[in-house]
C-alpha positions in Angstrom: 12.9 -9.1 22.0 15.5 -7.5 19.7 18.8 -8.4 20.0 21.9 -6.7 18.8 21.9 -8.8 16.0 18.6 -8.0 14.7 19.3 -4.5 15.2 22.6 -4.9 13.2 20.1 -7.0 10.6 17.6 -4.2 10.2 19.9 -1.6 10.1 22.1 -3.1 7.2 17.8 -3.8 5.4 17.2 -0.3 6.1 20.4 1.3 4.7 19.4 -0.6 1.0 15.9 1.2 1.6 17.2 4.2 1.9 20.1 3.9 -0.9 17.5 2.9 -3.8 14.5 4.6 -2.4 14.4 6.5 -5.6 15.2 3.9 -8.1 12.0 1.4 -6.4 9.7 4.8 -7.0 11.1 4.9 -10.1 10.1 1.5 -11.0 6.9 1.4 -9.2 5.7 4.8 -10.9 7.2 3.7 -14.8 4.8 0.7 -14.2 1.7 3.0 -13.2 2.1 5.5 -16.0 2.6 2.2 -18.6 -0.8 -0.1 -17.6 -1.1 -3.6 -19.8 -3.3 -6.0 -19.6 -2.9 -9.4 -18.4 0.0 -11.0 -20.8 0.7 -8.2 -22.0 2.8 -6.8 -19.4 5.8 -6.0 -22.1 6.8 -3.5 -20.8 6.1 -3.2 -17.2 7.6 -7.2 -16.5 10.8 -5.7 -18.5 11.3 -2.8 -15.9 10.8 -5.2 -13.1 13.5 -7.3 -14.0 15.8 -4.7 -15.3 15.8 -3.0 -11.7 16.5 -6.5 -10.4 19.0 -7.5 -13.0 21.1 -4.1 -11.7 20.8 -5.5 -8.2 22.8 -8.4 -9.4 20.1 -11.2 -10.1 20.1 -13.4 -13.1 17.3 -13.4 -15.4 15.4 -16.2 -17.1 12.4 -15.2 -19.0 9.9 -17.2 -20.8 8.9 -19.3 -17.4 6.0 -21.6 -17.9 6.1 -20.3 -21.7 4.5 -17.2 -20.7 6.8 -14.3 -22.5 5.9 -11.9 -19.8 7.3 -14.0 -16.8 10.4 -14.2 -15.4 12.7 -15.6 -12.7 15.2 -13.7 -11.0 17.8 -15.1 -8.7 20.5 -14.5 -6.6 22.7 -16.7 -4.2 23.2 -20.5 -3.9 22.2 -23.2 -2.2 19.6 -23.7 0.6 16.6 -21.9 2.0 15.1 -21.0 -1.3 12.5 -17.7 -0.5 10.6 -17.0 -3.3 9.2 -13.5 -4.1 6.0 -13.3 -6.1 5.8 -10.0 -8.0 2.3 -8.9 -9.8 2.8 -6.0 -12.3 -0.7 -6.3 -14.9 -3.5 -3.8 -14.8 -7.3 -3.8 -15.4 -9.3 -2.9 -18.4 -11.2 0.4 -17.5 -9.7 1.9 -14.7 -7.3 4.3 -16.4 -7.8 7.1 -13.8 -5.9 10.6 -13.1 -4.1 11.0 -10.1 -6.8 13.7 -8.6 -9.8 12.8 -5.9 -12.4 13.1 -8.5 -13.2 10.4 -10.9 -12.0 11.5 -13.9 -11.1 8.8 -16.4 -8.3 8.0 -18.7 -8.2 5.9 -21.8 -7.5 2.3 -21.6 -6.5 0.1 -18.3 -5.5 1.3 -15.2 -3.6 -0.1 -11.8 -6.8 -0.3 -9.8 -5.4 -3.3 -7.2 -2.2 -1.8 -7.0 0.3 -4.1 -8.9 2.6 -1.4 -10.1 3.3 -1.0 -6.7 2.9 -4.9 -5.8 5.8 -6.1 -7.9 8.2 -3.1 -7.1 7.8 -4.0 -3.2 8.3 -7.6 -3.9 11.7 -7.0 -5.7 13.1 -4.1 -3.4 12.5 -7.0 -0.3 14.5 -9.5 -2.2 17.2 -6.9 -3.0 17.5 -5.8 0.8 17.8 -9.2 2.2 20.2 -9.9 -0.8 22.2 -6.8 1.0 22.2 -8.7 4.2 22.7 -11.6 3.0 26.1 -10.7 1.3 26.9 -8.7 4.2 26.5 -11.5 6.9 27.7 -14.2 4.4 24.4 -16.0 5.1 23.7 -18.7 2.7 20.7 -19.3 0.8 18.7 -18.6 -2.5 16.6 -15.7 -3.2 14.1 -15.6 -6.0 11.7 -13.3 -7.4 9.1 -14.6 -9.8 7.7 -12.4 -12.1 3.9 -13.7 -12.2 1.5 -12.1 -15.4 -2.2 -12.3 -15.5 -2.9 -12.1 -11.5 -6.2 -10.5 -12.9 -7.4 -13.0 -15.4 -6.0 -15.5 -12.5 -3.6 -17.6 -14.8 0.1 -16.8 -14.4 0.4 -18.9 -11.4 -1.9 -21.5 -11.8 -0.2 -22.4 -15.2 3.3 -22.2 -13.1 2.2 -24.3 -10.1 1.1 -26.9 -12.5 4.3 -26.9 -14.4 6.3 -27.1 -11.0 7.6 -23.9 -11.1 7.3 -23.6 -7.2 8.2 -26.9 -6.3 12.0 -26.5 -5.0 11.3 -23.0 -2.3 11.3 -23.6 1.1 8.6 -20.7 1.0 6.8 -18.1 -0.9 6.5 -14.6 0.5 4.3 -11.6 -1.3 1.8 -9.4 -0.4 -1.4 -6.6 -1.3 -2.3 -3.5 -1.4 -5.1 -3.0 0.6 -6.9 -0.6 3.0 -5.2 -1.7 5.7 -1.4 -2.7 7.4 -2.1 -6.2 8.9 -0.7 -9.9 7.9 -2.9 -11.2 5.5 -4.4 -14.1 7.5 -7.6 -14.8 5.1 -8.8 -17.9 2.9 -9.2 -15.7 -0.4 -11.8 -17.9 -2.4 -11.2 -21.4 -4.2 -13.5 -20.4 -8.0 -14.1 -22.4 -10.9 -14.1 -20.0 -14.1 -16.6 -21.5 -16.8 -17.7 -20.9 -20.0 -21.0 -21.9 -21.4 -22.2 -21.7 -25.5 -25.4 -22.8 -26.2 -25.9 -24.1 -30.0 -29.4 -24.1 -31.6 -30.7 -23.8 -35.2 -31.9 -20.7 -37.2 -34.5 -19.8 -38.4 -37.4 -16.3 -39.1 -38.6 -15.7 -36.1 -42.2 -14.8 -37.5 -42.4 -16.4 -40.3 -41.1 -20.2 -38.7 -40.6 -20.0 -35.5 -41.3 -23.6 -34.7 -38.2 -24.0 -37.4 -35.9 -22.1 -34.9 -34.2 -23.9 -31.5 -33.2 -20.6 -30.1 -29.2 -20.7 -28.3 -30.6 -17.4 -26.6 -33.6 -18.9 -25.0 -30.8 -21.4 -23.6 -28.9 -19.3 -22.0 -31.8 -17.4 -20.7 -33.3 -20.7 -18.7 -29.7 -21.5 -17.2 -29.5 -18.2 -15.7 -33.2 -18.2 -14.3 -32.0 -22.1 -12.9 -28.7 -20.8 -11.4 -30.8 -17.8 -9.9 -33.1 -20.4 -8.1 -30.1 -22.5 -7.4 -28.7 -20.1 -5.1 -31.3 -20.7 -2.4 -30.0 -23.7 -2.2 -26.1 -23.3 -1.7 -23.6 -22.3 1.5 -23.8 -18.8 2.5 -20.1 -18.1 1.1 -21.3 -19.5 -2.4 -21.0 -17.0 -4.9 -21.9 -17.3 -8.5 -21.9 -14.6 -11.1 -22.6 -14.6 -14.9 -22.7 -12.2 -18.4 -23.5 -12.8 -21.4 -20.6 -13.1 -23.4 -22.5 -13.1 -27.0 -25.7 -13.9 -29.6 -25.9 -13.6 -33.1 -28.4 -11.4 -35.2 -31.2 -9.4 -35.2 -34.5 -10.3 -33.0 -36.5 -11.4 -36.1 -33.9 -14.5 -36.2 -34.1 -17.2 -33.9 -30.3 -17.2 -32.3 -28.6 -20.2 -33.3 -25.5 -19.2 -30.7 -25.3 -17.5 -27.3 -22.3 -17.7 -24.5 -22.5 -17.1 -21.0 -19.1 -16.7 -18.8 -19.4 -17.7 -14.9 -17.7 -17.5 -11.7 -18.1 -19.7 -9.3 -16.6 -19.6 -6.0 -16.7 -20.5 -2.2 -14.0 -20.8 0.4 -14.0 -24.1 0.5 -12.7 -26.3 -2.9 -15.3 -28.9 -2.2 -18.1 -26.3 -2.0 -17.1 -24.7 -4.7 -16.9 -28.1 -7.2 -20.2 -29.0 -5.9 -21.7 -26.4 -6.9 -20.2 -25.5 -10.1 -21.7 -29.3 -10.9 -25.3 -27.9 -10.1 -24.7 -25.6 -12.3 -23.4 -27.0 -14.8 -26.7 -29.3 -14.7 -28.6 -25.8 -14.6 -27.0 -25.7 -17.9 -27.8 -29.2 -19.6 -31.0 -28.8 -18.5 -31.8 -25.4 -20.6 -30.1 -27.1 -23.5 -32.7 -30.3 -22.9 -35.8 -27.9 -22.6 -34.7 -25.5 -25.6 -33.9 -28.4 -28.1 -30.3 -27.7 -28.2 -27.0 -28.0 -27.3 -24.2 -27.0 -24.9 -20.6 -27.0 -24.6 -18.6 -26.2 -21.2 -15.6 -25.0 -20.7 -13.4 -24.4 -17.9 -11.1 -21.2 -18.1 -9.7 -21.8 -14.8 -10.3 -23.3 -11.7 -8.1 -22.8 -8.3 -8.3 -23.8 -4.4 -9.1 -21.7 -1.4 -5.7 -19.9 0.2 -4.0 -22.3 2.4 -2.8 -20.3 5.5 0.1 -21.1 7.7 0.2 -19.7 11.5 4.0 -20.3 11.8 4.7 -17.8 8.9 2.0 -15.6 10.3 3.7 -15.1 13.4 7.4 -14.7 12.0 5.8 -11.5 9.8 3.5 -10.4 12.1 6.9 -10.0 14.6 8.7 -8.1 11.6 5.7 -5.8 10.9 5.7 -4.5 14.2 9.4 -3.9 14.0 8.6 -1.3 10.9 6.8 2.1 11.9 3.6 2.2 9.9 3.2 4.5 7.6 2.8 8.0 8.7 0.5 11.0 6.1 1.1 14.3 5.9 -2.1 16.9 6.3 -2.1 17.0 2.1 -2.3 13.3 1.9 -5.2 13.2 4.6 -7.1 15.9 2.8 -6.4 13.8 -0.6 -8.3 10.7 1.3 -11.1 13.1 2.6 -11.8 14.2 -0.9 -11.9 11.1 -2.0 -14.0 9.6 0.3 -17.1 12.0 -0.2 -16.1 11.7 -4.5 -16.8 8.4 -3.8 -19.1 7.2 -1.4 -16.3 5.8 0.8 -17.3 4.1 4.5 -14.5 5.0 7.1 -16.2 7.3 9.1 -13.6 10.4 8.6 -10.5 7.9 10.0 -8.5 7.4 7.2 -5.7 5.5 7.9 -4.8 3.2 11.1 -1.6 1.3 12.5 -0.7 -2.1 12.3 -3.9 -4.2 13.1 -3.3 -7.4 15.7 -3.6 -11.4 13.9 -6.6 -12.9 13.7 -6.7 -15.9 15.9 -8.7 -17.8 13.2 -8.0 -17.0 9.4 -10.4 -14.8 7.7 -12.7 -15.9 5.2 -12.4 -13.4 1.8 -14.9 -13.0 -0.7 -12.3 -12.2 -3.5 -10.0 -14.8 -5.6 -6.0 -15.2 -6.7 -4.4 -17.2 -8.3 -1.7 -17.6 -5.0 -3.8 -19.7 -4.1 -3.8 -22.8 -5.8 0.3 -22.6 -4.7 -0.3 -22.0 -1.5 -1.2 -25.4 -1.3 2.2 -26.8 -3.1 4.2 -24.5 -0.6 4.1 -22.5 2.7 3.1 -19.1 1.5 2.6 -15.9 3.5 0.5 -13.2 2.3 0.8 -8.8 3.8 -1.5 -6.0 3.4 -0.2 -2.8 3.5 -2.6 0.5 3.2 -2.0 1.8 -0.2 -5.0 3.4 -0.4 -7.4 5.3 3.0 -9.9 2.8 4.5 -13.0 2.2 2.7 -11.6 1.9 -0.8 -12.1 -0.9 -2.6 -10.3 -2.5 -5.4 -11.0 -2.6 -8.8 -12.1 1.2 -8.3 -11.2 4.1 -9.6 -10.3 5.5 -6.4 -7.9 2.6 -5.9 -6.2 4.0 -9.2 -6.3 7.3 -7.8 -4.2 6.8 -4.8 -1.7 3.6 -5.5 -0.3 6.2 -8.1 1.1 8.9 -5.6 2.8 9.3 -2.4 -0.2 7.0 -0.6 0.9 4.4 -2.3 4.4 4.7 -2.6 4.5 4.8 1.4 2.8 1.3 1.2 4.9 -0.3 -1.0 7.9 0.7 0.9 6.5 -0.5 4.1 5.3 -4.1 3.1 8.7 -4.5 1.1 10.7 -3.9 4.7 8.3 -5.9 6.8 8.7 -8.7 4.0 12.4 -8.5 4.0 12.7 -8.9 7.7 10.6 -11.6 7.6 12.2 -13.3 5.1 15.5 -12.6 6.9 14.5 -14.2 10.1 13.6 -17.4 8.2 16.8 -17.8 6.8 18.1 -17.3 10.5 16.0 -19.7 12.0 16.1 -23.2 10.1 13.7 -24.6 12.8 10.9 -21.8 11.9 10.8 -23.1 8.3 10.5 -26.5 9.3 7.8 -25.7 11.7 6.0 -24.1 9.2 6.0 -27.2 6.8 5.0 -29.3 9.5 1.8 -27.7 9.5 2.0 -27.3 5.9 1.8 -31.1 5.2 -0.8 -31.4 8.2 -3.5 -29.0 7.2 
């Protein structure tokens, strides 16, 4: 039920909306047109905090010695909600804003985080306008987070107990869909492997030579047979990262790069193990040696029911997003350019919670958090159904009016959620209840 006082809470969260409608597209659409890499967000973290900084928050850059982060704040005392804004691109998926793939050079926002960090900071500015209005007490932070892609930023802040004093962390996706994000996005292991043999002419002395190459070559054909052997969810991918020389030179060096991951941590430590025996193994055979490194490793998304509920309630409060005929014809197009599955429905309401959470077979760096503090998770459809991330019809469509109504429908559902925690002290402790128990 809403009472008067909710309606008096949305209206005021609203009203912001409304007000700075065109200074979030603003933001979201400098961010687009300016893509960088993972941290090298220069310019795109500095626009993020600049709109926040005119909403009256307080910057502190540099968090976790990362020059591209930042933590905004407002208000005193507690709740502390924390915000988690995303704002790097990808590497290849520069992409005009047309339903035809037509490339542009250098990265593109093909998972949506120009319009990911935007949303993020216009929720914390609405409740900040509610806030002040009701004279409700309470912290709100936004934390700009670089290198979701490369999945770093957070890991590296979670570890340096960046997250350790909110009472909850509150973000969200663009996706193909409007529904609370109740999935276990993968726990991965991230691993380097270079191989180090001897040189020598590969005609001439080959029994001289203790090729790195052939190394690498035997680990992959082990991994291959390894995956017979794992969990269904298991996942493991590899490239070759690099070999020296010709072919008439036995290569004294070759590097693989791996990804390993599962929804479970334990699953996925066990088998990064086998694999890393896969890999000690080639080096015995092949006379040579190996060094491993791990890039990163992170845990499965920890979910918490309580928080799903609370947001769930506040999405339905919001009207999905509604498309005009151009906007459908824009998805049709890219549907066929594309090879897209939806079978000619585009775009759908809000979909019901999942009873059970929802195993994912992609990674973020949330994750690893999620386990140091309550965290809740949205999808909003920035993009018709079908698409996939990491695409360049993903590009295509988180870049215009698709996207934009996406970004302005998760940033209201988020603010109302957040707003009804700091309105109900026994919700929060409810959540970490189940926190600490799962």
């Amino acid at each position: 039920m809403i009472t008067e006082n909710n309606l008096q809470r949305n209206e005021i969260i609203q009203q912001w909306f409304e007000e700075n409608r065109l200074s979030m597209q603003e933001t979201a659409d400098f961010i687009f047109h300016h893509p960088e890499l993972s941290l090298d967000e220069k310019e795109s973290s500095r626009c993020l905090a600049e709109f926040l900084e005119r909403n009256g928050f307080i910057i502190t850059w540099g968090i976790s010695g990362f020059e591209t982060a930042f933590a905004a704040e407002w208000g005193m005392g507690q709740p502390i909600l924390g915000f988690l804004a995303e704002y790097d691109a990808l590497p290849g998926l520069g992409q005009e804003l047309c339903s035809k793939e037509k490339p542009t050079k250098g990265p593109g926002h093909g998972c949506g985080h120009n319009l990911l960090g935007t949303a993020c900071a216009g929720a914390a500015c609405a409740l900040k306008a509610w806030m002040e209005t009701e004279q409700i007490l309470g912290t709100v932070r936004v934390y700009g987070c670089p290198a979701e892609e490369t999945v770093i930023g957070k890991i590296k802040m979670n570890e340096d107990g960046v997250f350790d004093d909110l009472s909850t962390a509150i973000t969200w996706h663009p996706f193909d869909r409007n529904r609370v994000s109740f999935d276990i996005w993968q726990a991965q292991e991230v691993k380097n492997y270079k191989f180090y043999g001897k040189t020598a002419h590969a005609s001439r002395s080959p029994e001289m030579g203790r090729s790195a190459l052939d190394a690498a070559e035997l680990m992959n054909v082990g991994v291959n047979y390894l995956r017979e052997h794992v969990a269904d969810d298991v996942r493991m991918h590899y490239t070759y990262t690099n070999t020296d020389g010709p072919a008439n030179i036995v290569p004294a060096y070759a590097s693989t790069n791996y990804y390993i991951r599962s929804t479970e941590w334990k699953r996925t430590q066990d088998a990064s193990e086998r694999v890393d025996n896969c890999a000690r193994g080639a080096a015995l055979m092949t006379g040579t040696s190996v060094e491993i490194e791990t890039v990163i490793r992170h845990k499965e998304m920890k979910v918490n029911r309580t928080l799903a509920e609370v947001f769930y309630q506040a999405m339905e409060q919001v009207p999905a997003p509604e498309h005009t005929q151009e906007e459908v014809e824009y998805a049709r197009a890219i549907t066929e350019a594309a090879g897209l599955n939806n079978d000619g429905i585009y775009f759908k309401g809000l979909e019901p919670l999942e009873d059970e959470p929802v195993p994912l077979a992609i990674g973020t760096d949330v994750s690893d958090m999620s386990h140091t503090v309550p965290t809740i998770m949205l999808s909003a459809a920035a993009m018709c159904r079908g698409t996939a991330l990491h695409h360049w019809a993903a590009t295509a469509q988180v870049g215009m009016s698709i996207g934009s109504k996406a970004m302005f429908y998760a940033a209201e559902c988020m603010a109302l959620g957040a707003a009804e925690l700091l309105k109900n002290a026994e919700v929060l402790e409810e959540a970490w209840e189940e926190h600490k128990k799962s």
